[in-house]
C-alpha positions in Angstrom: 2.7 -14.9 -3.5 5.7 -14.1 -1.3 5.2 -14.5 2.7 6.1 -11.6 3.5 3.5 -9.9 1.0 0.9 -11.6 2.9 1.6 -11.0 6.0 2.2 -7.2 5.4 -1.3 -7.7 3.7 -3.0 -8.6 6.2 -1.6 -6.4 8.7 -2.9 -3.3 7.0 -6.6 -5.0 6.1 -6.5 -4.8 10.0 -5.1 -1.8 10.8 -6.8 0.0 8.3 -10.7 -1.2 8.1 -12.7 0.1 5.1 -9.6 1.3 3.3 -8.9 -1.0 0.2 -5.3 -2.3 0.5 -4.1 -3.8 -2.9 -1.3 -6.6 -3.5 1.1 -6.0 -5.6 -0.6 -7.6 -8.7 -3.5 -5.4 -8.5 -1.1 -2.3 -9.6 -3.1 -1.1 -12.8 -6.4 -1.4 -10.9 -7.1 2.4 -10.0 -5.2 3.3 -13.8 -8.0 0.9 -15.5 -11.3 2.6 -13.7 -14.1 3.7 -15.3 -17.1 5.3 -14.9 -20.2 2.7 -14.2 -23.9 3.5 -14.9 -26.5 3.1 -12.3 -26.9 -0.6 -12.4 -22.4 -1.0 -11.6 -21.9 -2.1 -15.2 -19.3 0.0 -17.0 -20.9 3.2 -18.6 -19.4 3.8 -22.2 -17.8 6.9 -24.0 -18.4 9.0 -20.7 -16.7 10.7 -18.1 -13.1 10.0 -16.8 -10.9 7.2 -16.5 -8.1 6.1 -14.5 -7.2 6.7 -10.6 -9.3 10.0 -10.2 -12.4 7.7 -11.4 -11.0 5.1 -9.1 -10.5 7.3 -6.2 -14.0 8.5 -6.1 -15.1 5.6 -5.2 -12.9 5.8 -2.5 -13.0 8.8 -0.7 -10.8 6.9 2.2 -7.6 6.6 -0.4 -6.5 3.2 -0.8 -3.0 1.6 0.1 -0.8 -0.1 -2.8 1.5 -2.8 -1.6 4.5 -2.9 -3.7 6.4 -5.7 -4.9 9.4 -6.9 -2.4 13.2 -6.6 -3.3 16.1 -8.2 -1.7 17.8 -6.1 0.6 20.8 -8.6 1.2 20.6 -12.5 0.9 22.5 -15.4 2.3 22.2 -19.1 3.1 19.8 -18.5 6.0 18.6 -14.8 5.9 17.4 -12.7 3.8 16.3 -9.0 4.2 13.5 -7.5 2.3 12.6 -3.7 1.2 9.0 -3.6 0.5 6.7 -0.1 -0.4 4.1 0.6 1.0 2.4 3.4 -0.9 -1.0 5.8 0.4 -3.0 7.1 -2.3 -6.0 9.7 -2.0 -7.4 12.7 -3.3 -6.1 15.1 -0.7 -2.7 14.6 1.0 -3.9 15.1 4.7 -5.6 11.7 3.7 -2.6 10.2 1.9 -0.1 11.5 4.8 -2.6 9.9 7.3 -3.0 6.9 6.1 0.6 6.2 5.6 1.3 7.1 9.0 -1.5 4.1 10.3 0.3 1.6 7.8 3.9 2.7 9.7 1.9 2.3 12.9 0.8 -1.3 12.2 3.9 -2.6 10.4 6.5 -1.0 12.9 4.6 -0.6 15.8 5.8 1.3 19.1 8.5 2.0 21.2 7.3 -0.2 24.0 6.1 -2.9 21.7 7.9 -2.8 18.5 6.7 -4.4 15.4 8.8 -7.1 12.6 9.2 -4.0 10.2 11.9 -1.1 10.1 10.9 1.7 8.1 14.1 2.6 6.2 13.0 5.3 3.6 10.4 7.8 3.4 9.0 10.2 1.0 7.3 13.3 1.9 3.3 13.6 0.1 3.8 14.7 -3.7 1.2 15.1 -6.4 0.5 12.7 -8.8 -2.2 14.5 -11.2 -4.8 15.7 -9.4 -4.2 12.9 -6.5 -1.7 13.0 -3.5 0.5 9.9 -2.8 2.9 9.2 0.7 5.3 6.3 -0.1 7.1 4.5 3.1 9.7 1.1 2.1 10.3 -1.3 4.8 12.5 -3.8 5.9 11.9 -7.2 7.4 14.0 -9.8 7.8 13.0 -13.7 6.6 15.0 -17.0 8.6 15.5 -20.1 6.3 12.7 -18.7 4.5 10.3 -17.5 7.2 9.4 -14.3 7.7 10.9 -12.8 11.3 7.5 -11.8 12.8 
């Protein structure tokens, strides 16, 4: 797993307590939910599937780390773009928990943090669920991250 992954990682598991924050390997998680019977074993031919199942589990949203791209690259740096996407079932939720992610990763004026925000997306719908999708940059020496 990339550095820079981690770090952003945990970064948001701190800033964001009780709010599940997923790498980005764990992509088709909330898409693969189902429904689970009393005993948390997966209940069969009822109810819905997919990230509506998984969001009401989840009432808090979640946060989906995406997978970093090179942003420019040469023989000692190397700039990174990495997603950061909220997720939740109304986008007051989705907005607000995007805005603590920025807050963690770029920090304030007086004390600024290792990531620029460089694009962001207003909340849209995605089905019945609202997402808020921010990319970052950070910037890696000799194959460290800049933190």
């Amino acid at each position: 797993m990339h550095l820079i992954t981690l770090d952003l990682h945990a970064r948001l598991q701190a800033a964001l307590p009780g709010v599940t924050v997923l790498l980005p390997d764990e992509q088709q998680l909330p898409l693969q939910a189902a429904p689970v019977d009393a005993q948390g074993r997966p209940a069969v031919g009822t109810g819905e599937r997919g990230l509506g199942t998984y969001l009401a589990t989840r009432p808090e949203g979640y946060v989906q780390i995406e997978r970093p791209v090179s942003a420019g690259v040469n023989d000692f740096m190397a700039r990174w773009w990495i997603t950061v996407a909220a997720i939740a079932d109304h986008p007051d939720i989705a907005y607000a928990l995007a805005e603590t992610a920025r807050r963690a990763l770029t920090g304030r004026p007086d004390e600024p943090g290792p990531y620029t925000r460089v694009l962001a997306d207003a909340t849209q719908s995605i089905g019945t669920a609202s997402l808020c999708r921010s990319t970052y940059e950070i910037t890696e020496l000799d194959g460290n991250p800049v933190i």
